[in-house]
N, C-alpha and C positions, 0 to 999 in steps of 0.2 A: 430471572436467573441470568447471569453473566456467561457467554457464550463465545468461544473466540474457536478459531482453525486456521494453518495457513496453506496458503494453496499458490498454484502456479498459473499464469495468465496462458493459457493455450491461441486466442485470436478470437474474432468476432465473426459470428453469421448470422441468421436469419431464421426466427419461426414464424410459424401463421396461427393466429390465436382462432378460436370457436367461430368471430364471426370473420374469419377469411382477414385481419387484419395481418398487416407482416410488422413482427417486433423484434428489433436488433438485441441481439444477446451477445453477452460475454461469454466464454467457454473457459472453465477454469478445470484446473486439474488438481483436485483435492484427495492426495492419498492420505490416508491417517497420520497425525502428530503424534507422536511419542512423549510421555512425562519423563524427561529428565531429572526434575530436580522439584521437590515443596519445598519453601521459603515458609519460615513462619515466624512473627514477631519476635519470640523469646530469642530466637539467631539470628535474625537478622534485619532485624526492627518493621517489618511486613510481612501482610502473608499472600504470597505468592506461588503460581505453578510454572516452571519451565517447561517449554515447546520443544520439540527438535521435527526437522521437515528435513526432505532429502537427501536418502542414505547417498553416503560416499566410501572408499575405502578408506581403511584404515590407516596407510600411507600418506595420505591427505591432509588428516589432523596431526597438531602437536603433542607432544605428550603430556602436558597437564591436559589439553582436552580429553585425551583419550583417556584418563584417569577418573576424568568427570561422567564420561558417557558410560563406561565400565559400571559404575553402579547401576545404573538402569539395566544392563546386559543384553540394550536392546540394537546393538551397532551404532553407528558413527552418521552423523549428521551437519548439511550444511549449513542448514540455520536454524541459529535461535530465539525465540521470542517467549515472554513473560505475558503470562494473564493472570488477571484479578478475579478468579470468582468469588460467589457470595463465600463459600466456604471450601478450605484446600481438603476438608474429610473425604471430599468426594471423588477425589483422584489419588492413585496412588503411582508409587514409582513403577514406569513400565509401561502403566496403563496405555492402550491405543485411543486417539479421541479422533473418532470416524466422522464422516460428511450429517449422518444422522441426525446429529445434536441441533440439526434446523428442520425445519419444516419449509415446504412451498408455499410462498405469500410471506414469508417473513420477512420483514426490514432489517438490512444488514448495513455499516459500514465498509468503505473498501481503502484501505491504506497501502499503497503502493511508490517508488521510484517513477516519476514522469521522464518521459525520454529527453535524453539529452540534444538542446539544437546547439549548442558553440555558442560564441560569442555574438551579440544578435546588440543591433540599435536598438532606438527607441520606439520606431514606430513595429519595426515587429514583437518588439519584446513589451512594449507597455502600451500603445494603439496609439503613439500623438498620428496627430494629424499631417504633420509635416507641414511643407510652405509650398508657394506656388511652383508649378513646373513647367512653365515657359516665360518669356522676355527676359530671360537672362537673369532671375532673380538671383542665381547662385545659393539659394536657399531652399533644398529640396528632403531633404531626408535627415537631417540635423535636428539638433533637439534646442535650437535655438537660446536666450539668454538663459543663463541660470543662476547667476549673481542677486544680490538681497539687497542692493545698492549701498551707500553708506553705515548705513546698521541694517545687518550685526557685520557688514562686510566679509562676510564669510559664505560657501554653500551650505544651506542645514540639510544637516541631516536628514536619511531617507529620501534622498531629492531622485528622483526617478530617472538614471540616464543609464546608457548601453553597458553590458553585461554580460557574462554567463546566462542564459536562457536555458531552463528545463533543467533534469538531473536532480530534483526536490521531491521531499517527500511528502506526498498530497492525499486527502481523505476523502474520498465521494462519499457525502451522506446519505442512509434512506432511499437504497436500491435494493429492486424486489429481487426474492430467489423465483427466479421463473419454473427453473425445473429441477428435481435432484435425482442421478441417475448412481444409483448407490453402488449397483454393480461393477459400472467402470470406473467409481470414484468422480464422475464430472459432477458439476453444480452448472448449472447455465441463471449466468444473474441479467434482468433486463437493464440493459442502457450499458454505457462503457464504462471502466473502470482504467484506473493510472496505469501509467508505465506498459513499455515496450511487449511483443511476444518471449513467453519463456523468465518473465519477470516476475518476481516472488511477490505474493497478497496477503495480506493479516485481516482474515476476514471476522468481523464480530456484532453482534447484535445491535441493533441500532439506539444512540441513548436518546434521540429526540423525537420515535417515533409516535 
């Protein structure tokens, strides 16, 4: 079964497993999704469920959003996101989909915004090696020749040089749920996940596990 929630990145700390091991966890903050919206083939050539995560006011949104969210009647939300389950029967407009729909030890995906570093060279942004750095090489931190010589005389393309770094949106595969505390809404997943503190997470079951 197809299993998706999106939740909030809260920061990283630390548990101690049965045999006194210490395992770094994620700490997310998963209040319930809201069903905004079924999609289904005969309207709109798939069948799909819309998401909605963190209420906002009403002031906030524009007014076709607010037009959109009104049918569900279930308030005003900042983000939205589409899941494919096996079948849309099983949701209906309104519905809440809670932290519950996983289990401890399940294999999840984790799709997030990587934080942004600026405009970053080559060697931090792609790991060259750089050139010597002493006797005067003047060849330190440069990404050296990039030309293709005679043919095709041009840079080809994808050619790896300095950049925007980070601010992409990246997938960690086939991370455990370590712990799920239903009450407060946390999930604590082991190992790190993308993007910054207070950064939005599209968490869903894993397809390679």
């Amino acid at each position: 079964m197809k299993k998706m929630i999106i939740g909030r990145k809260v920061g990283m700390m630390q548990v101690f497993a049965e045999d006194g091991a210490a395992v770094p966890v994620t700490v997310v903050e998963v209040e319930p999704s809201v069903v905004i919206q079924k999609k289904t083939a005969e309207k709109d050539g798939y069948d799909a469920v819309q998401l909605g995560y963190g209420r906002i006011k009403q002031n906030k949104v524009t007014k076709p959003l607010q037009g959109h969210f009104d049918k569900a009647n279930k308030g005003y939300f900042r983000i939205l996101k589409e899941m494919r389950p096996d079948s849309i029967d099983e949701y209906e407009l309104g519905q809440e989909v809670t932290v519950d729909i996983f289990e401890i030890g399940d294999s999840v995906d984790i799709t997030g915004i990587t934080k942004g570093k600026g405009f970053a060279g080559v060697i931090k942004r792609h790991g060259f090696g750089g050139g010597r750095s002493t006797h005067g090489s003047m060849f330190h931190r440069a990404p050296g020749s990039i030309g293709a010589s005679a043919y095709p005389s041009r840079v080809m393309k994808g050619k790896k040089l300095p950049g925007q770094m980070g601010n992409e949106q990246k997938t960690v595969k086939n991370l455990m749920i370590w712990s799920i505390r239903s009450e407060r809404n946390i999930m604590l997943i082991k190992g790190a996940v993308p993007g910054a503190r207070n950064g939005y997470l599209f968490i869903k079951n894993s397809v390679k596990s």
